[in-house]
C-alpha positions in Angstrom: 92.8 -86.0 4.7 91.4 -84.2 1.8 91.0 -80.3 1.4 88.1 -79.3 -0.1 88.2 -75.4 -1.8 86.1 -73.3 0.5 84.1 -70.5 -1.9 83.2 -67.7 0.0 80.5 -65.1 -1.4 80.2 -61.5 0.3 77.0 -59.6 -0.9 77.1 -56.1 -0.5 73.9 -54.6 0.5 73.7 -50.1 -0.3 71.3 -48.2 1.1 69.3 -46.1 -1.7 69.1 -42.8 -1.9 66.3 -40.8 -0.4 64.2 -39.5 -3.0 62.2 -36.4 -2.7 58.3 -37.3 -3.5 54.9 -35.3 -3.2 51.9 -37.7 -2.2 48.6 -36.2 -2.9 46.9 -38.0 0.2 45.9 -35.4 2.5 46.1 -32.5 -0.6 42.3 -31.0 0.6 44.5 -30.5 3.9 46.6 -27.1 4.5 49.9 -27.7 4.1 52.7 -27.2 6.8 53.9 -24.2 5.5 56.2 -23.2 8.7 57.6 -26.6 8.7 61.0 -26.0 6.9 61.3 -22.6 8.9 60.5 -24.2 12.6 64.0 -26.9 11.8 65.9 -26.2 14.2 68.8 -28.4 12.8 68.6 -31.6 15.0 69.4 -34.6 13.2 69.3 -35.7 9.4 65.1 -36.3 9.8 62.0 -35.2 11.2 58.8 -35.1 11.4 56.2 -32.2 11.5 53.1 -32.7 13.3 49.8 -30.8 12.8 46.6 -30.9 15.1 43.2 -29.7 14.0 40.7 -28.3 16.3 38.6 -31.2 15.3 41.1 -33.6 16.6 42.6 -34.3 13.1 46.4 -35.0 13.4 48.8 -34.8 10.6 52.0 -36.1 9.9 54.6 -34.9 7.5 58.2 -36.5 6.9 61.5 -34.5 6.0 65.0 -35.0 6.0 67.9 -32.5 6.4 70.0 -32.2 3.0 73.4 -31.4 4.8 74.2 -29.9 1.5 71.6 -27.5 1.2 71.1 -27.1 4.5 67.2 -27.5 3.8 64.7 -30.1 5.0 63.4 -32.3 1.4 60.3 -34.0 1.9 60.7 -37.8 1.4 58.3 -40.5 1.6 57.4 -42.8 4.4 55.9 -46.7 4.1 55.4 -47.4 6.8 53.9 -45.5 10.2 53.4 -46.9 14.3 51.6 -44.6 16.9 52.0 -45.3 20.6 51.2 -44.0 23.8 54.7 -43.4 25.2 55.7 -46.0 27.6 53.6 -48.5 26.1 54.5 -51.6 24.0 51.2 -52.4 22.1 50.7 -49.3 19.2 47.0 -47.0 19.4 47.6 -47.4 15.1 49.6 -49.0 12.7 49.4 -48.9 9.2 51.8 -50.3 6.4 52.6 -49.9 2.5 51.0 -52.9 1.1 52.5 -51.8 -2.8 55.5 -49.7 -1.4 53.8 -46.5 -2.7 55.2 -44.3 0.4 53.7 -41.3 1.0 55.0 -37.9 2.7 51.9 -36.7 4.2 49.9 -39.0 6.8 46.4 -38.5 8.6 46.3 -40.5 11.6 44.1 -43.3 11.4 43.8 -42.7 7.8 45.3 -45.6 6.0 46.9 -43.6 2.7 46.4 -45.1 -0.3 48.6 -48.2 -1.0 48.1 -48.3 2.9 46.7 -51.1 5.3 46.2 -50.8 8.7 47.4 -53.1 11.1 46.1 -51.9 13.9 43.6 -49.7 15.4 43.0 -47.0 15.3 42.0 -45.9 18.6 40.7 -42.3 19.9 43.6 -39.8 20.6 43.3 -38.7 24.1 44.1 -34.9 24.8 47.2 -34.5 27.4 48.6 -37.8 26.5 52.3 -38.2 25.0 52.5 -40.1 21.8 55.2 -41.2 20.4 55.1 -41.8 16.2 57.7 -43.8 13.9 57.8 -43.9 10.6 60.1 -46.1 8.1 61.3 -45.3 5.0 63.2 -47.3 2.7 66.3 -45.0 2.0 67.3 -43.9 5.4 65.4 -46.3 8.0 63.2 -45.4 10.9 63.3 -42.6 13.0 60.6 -40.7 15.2 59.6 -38.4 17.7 57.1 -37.7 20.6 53.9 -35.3 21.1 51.3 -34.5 23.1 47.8 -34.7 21.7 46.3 -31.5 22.7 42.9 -32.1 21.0 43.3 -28.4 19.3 45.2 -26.5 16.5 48.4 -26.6 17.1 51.5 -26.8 14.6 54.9 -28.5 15.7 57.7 -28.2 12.9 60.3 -30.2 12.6 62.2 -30.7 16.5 62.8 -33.6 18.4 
């Protein structure tokens, strides 16, 4: 019987580090000034969510520097909206150049953006329930109630 030298390769794969990174899609919109105030600490992540009386909902993406003990914007590339409890998503969109982007419209593919599916009309007193990727840290989400008005919902889970 012959033995035969067995090479074995082990790759190594290290997450990157999560950037901070402004997008300018969405600038005409008011920023989430209370966001970094409303973190309540849960988690390394979150994401702030902003509702226009005109039914305009908008999506911001932070994580917790534990070192700072401040949120840091960071970029997302990838976003899913569901009704919570269902399987199929109301809209998807995805980073077709990997140009993230912190600040998301619903339904509003950012630029660099393609949508996958929908999207469909936001119902008022549904829950929703929205992921986002990001290539340093993952995915990670949260739910919320369309309420169809202004309302501002910083960063909890």
């Amino acid at each position: 019987m012959t033995m035969r030298p067995v090479v074995w390769i082990i790759v190594i794969l290290g997450i990157g580090s999560v950037f901070a990174r402004m997008s300018t899609a969405g600038a005409a919109v008011q920023s989430l000034s209370t966001a970094q105030k409303e973190f309540r600490g849960h988690g390394d992540n979150c994401i702030a969510i902003q509702q226009e009386k005109n039914g305009a909902v908008y999506f911001e993406v932070f994580a917790f520097d534990s070192s700072t003990r401040v949120l840091t914007p960071i970029t997302a590339y990838s976003i899913t909206v569901q009704i919570t409890g269902q399987r199929v998503p109301v809209w998807q969109a995805l980073g077709e150049t990997f140009e993230a982007v912190h600040r998301i419209t619903y339904g509003v593919p950012p630029p660099g953006f393609k949508n996958i599916l929908g999207p469909e009309q936001l119902i008022p007193g549904l829950t929703y329930e929205v992921a986002i990727r990001n290539p340093g840290i993952g995915g990670f989400g949260r739910t919320f109630e369309h309420v169809g008005t202004e309302m501002r919902d910083g960063c909890r889970r």
